[in-house]
C-alpha positions, 0 to 999 in steps of 0.5 A: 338182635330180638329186642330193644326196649327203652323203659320209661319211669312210672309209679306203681304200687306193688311190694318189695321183697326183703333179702333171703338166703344164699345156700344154693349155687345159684349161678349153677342153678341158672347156667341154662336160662338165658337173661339168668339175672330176670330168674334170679330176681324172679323165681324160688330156686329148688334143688331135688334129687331127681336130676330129671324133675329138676331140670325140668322145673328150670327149663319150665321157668324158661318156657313159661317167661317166654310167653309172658308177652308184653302187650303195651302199658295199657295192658301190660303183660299176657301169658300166652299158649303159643308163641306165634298167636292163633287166628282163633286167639283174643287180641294179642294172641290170648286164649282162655282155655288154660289161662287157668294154669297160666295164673297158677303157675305164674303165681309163684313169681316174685314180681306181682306185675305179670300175675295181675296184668294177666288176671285184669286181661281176662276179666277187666281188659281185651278178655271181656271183648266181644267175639263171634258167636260162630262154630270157629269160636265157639257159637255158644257164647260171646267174649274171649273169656268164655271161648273155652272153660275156664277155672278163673276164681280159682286160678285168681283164689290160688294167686290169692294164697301165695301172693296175700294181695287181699285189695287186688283179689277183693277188687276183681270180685264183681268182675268174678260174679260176672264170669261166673253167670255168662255161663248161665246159658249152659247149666239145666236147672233140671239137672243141677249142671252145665253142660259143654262141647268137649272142643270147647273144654280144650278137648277135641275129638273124645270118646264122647265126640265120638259117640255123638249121633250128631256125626260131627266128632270135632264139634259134636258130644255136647254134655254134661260133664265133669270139667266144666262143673269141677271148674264152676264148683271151684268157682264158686268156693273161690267167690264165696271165700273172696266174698268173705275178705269183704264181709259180704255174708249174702254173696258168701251164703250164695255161692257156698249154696250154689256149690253145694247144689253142684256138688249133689247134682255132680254126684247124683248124675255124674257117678256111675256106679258100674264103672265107679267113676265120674262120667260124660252125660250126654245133653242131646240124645236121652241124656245116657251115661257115656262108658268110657272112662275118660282122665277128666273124671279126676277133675271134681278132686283137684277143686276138693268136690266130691264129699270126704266120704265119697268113693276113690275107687277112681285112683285105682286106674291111674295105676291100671295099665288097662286104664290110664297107666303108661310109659309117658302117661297118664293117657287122657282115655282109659286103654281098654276102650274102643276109641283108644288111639283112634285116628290119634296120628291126627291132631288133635285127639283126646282118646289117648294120647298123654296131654300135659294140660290134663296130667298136670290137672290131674296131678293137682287132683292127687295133690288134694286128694293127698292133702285133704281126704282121709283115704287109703286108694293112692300114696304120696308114693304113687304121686311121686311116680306120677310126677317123675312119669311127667318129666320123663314125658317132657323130654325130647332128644335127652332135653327137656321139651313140651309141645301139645301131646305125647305118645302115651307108649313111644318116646315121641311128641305125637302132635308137635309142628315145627313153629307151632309147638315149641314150648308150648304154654299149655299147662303146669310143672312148676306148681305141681313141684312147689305145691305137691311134691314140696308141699308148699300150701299156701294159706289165707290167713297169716301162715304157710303150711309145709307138707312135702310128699317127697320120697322117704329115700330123699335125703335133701331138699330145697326151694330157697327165697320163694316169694310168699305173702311178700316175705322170702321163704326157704326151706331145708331138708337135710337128713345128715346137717351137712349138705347145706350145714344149717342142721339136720332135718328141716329147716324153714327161713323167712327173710333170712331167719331161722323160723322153724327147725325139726328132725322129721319132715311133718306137715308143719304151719308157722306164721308169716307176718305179711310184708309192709307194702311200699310203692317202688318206681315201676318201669313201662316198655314204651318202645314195644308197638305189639299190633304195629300201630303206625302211630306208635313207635317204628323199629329201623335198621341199616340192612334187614335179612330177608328172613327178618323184619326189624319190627319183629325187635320191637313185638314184646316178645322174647323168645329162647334162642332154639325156637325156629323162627325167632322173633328178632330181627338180624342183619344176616348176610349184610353187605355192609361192615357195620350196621344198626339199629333203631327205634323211633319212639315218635315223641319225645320221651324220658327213659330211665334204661334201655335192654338189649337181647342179642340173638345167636343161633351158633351159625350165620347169625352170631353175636356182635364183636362190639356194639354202641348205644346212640341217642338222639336229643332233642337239642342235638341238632341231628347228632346222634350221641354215644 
C-alpha cells in the first residue's frame, strides 16, 4: 500500500467547473493511468492522429500528477523535479530551475489548488527561505527561489490567461516585484543586462563553460546571456500586464521601460551578425562573443522579445543538420562546433545532447514565433516535425519515458539513473499540444483565441472540457461530420453548448463569459507527515518488509507503480495471515474520507484478497470499529 489518507473538511474559496461534454471515450482515453478517476476530474482530454503525441500527452499527465507532492496544509502542494529530493533541493524537495514549466504545464488542471499552492511555495512560502550563499547552491544569491533562473512572472502570467484567477494574480504582485529586483546583483547597467553561470540557468558544462579561462568547466562561463535576459524581458511585461489589472499605471510605465531597455541591450550586444544568432557574452575576460551557436539563442522568441522586424535567420538552424537538427533532437549545441558531445558520456552536459527542458522552450519560441510574428523562416509544418521529433524522443522500450536527456543520434536516454530519473519532472509536453499544436491561446480579457497548427492531412481533432476561465471548453475538427457527428468542420463548445461552428479551421476568437466563483468545501491531508515530525501523525503496521518503511505510506507522495523504489510500504514476506495498517493521527480528528492507494509490482508484492477499514472512537473503549 502507498498511501493512506484521512481528509478532513476545510473551506476554501475556489471555482466550480459547469458540466462539458461526453464525445470521446473517456475510459479508453484513460485505460493506462492509474487513479483514472483524479484525470477524469482534472485533465482536458485530447484525441489526435498521432498515436505517438497522444500517448505521450496522457502519459505526461501521469508523470506530471506524480510529482504533485503534498507537503502538509500549510503548504499544501509542490511540483517537484525529481521523485526522491535532491540534497541541494529547497525544503520538501523543490528546485526552482523549472518551476517555470512546472506552473506552465500545471496550469491546465481543472483544480486551481495545486497551480496556486505551487506559486505561493516559491513566492510567498519555503522558496523565499534563505540558503547558503556557497558553490553547491550557487554563491551569488541567497533563497531558494533564486538558486537557478526562473521565468516566475511569466509562468504566473500564463496560469493568468487560462485560469482568469484576477485576485490571486494581482495578490502575488508585490511578491513578483520582489523576485524580480533580487537579481539586481547580476545585471551591468553599462551593458544594459544580467549576467549568469550557465549551471545556475540549469545548463552545466556548455560550450561557454568550456571556453571559460576560469578552468572551471562546471562553475566557470559566467556571462551574459540570452536565458536569463529572455527570462527578465518576459518578467517584466508579465508585471507590467498584472500591474495594469490593478490600475497601477507607474509600475506598469516601469517595467514596460525596463523591457524595452533589455530588449535594445539584448540586441545590441547580444546578436551576432556573422553568426546571425543570439550569443553568450563573456562577464570576465574582454566581455567576447562566444562562436558557438548554442539552443538557448531561441529563448528571446518564446518571451515574444526580439523586435517584429528583427531577423529569424536563427530558425533556419533548427532544420540544419550541421546545427540543431537530429534523429532525437533538437540537440542543445549546434554539430559543427568543437565542443559538440564532448565528454557527453558523462552527466551532465549541455554540448549536445537532446534535453527536454530546452526543446520544449524551444518549441514555446516557435510557437510564438508562429502566433506573433509575420516571417517567413519556419511553418506550422516545421512545428509539427519539431513536435512529433519530441515524442518520438520520449520513448524507451516502445513506451513513452523521460529522464534528464536523450542521445541526440541513438535510440537511448544518455543521463538516465536507475532511482533517480524515472519520470523525470523537468519540462514541458502538455502545454506545447494545447497551446501550440491545438493552438488554444489563451487570453486576458473575456475571450479564448483558437489557432491550431495542425497538419493539413489531419482530418480530426479534439481536446474536450479543458477548463478555461472557469468554463468547460471543447473543440472539434472533423473534416467529414462523422467522426464525432456534431458537424463538419470545427466546432467549439462552452459548458456543453455549441458556441462556434466553421467549415475551416482559421484562427477564430469567441467570448467566454467567466464563470461565477462559489465557495465548495475543500479537504486537507491531515494524515501526511512529509518531514517525519514526531509530533505529527505516525504511520504503523503488523509487519513491515525490510525494504519498506510504513512512514513512506504516509510521505505525500504517490507514485506510478514502474518507478523502482516506490514510495510505499508493503507487508512482503510476512509470516503472518493477516496484516495491517495504521495511522495515528495524535489528536482527535474529524475526517470526512479516507483514500487508499494499493500497490502491485506483478511479483512478490501483489494486491490484497480483501481488505477492512477500521476506526477507533474516541468513546470506543479501545475497540477498533469496521
Amino acid at each position: 500500500m502507498r498511501a493512506a489518507l484521512p481528509l478532513a473538511s476545510l473551506s476554501l474559496w475556489q471555482q466550480t467547473l459547469a458540466a462539458g461534454t461526453n464525445f470521446l471515450n473517456h475510459a479508453e482515453l484513460l485505460s493506462g493511468a492509474e487513479d483514472a478517476a483524479w484525470f477524469e476530474k482534472n485533465i482536458p482530454l485530447i484525441e489526435v492522429p498521432s498515436a505517438q503525441i497522444q500517448d505521450v500527452y496522457y502519459y505526461r499527465w501521469q508523470t506530471y500528477k506524480e510529482h504533485l507532492a503534498y507537503t502538509g496544509a500549510q503548504h499544501g502542494y509542490l511540483a517537484t523535479e525529481f521523485l526522491h529530493p535532491a540534497s541541494y533541493g529547497a525544503p520538501f524537495g523543490g528546485i526552482v530551475a523549472a518551476a517555470g514549466h512546472h506552473i506552465t504545464e500545471g496550469r491546465w488542471l481543472r483544480d486551481p489548488v495545486y497551480g496556486r499552492d505551487l506559486v505561493n511555495y516559491w513566492l510567498a512560502g519555503p522558496g523565499q527561505l534563505p540558503k547558503p550563499a556557497t558553490d553547491d547552491v550557487n554563491k551569488d544569491t541567497y533563497d531558494w527561489a533564486h538558486e537557478y533562473s526562473f521565468w516566475a512572472a511569466s509562468a504566473v502570467w500564463k496560469q493568468y490567461l487560462v485560469a482568469g484567477d484576477g485576485n490571486f494574480t494581482t495578490g502575488h504582485l508585490d511578491n513578483l516585484v520582489r523576485q524580480y529586483r533580487a537579481w539586481d546583483n547580476h545585471f551591468n547597467p553599462d551593458l544594459g543586462l544580467y549576467w549568469q553561470v550557465p549551471v545556475w540557468d540549469a545548463t552545466e558544462y556548455t560550450a561557454a563553460s568550456y571556453e571559460s579561462p576560469s578552468g572551471d568547466a562546471y562553475h566557470g562561463g559566467a556571462g551574459y546571456r540570452p536565458t536569463i535576459n529572455a527570462y527578465q524581458y518576459g518578467d517584466a511585461r508579465a508585471i507590467a500586464a498584472i500591474a495594469s489589472l490593478t490600475g497601477d499605471t507607474a509600475l506598469q510605465t516601469e517595467y514596460e521601460q525596463r523591457a524595452e531597455s533589455l530588449q535594445q541591450a539584448l540586441e545590441t550586444h547580444l546578436w551576432s551578425e556573422s553568426q546571425q544568432f543570439f550569443m553568450h557574452r563573456d562577464r570576465d575576460y574582454q566581455q567576447k562573443l562566444l562562436e558557438d551557436r548554442e539552443i538557448m539563442g531561441f529563448l528571446p522568441w518564446m518571451f515574444n522579445m526580439p523586435s517584429s522586424n528583427f531577423s529569424t535567420e536563427p530558425f533556419k538552424q533548427l532544420m540544419n543538420t550541421k546545427g540543431f537538427a537530429s534523429t532525437f533532437g533538437p540537440t542543445t549545441l549546434e554539430q559543427r562546433s568543437k565542443w559538440y558531445m564532448y565528454e557527453a558520456d558523462g552527466c551532465c552536459r549541455w554540448d549536445g545532447p537532446s534535453w527536454p527542458f530546452a526543446t520544449s522552450q524551444t518549441l514555446a519560441a516557435v510557437e510564438t514565433l508562429l502566433h506573433e510574428y509575420q516571417q517567413s523562416t519556419i511553418t506550422s509544418t516545421d512545428y509539427v516535425n519539431l513536435l512529433e521529433t519530441y515524442a518520438k524522443t520520449l520513448y524507451k522500450d516502445g513506451k513513452p519515458y523521460v529522464a534528464e536527456a536523450h542521445h541526440p543520434t541513438e535510440d537511448r536516454w544518455i543521463y538516465d539513473g536507475r532511482d533517480h530519473s524515472e519520470d523525470y519532472n523537468h519540462s514541458t509536453f502538455v502545454d506545447n499540444v494545447l497551446a501550440g499544436l491545438l493552438g488554444l491561446r489563451g487570453q486576458s480579457d473575456n475571450s479564448l483565441t483558437i489557432r491550431p497548427l495542425v497538419p493539413s492531412s489531419w482530418t480530426y481533432f479534439a481536446v474536450e472540457n479543458l477548463a478555461y476561465h472557469g468554463r468547460s471548453i471543447t473543440v472539434l475538427w472533423d473534416e467529414s461530420g462523422t467522426r464525432y457527428n456534431q458537424g463538419k468542420g470545427l466546432s467549439v463548445f462552452i459548458d456543453g453548448v455549441l458556441a462556434l461552428q466553421s467549415g475551416s479551421i482559421e484562427e477564430a476568437t469567441l467570448k467566454v463569459t467567466p464563470a461565477i466563483p462559489v465557495a465548495p468545501a475543500a479537504k486537507v491531508n491531515i494524515a501526511a507527515n512529509t518531514q517525519r515530525d514526531t509530533q505529527l501523525s505516525q504511520a504503523f503496521a503488523s509487519y513491515t518488509s525490510s525494504f519498506d518503511d510504513p512512514m513512506r505510506a504516509i510521505d505525500g507522495n504517490i507514485w506510478r507503480t514502474a518507478v523502482p523504489s516506490n514510495t510505499r510500504w508493503t507487508s512482503y514476506e510476512s509470516p503472518n495471515a493477516t496484516d495491517y495498517f495504521g495511522v495515528d493521527l495524535r489528536q482527535m480528528q474529524s475526517v470526512c474520507d479516507v483514500r487508499l492507494y494499493f500497490y502491485d509490482d506483478g511479483d512478490g508484492v501483489r494486491l490484497p484478497a480483501s481488505y477492512d477499514l477500521q476506526y477507533l472512537p474516541p468513546d470506543g473503549g479501545g475497540a477498533w470499529t469496521t
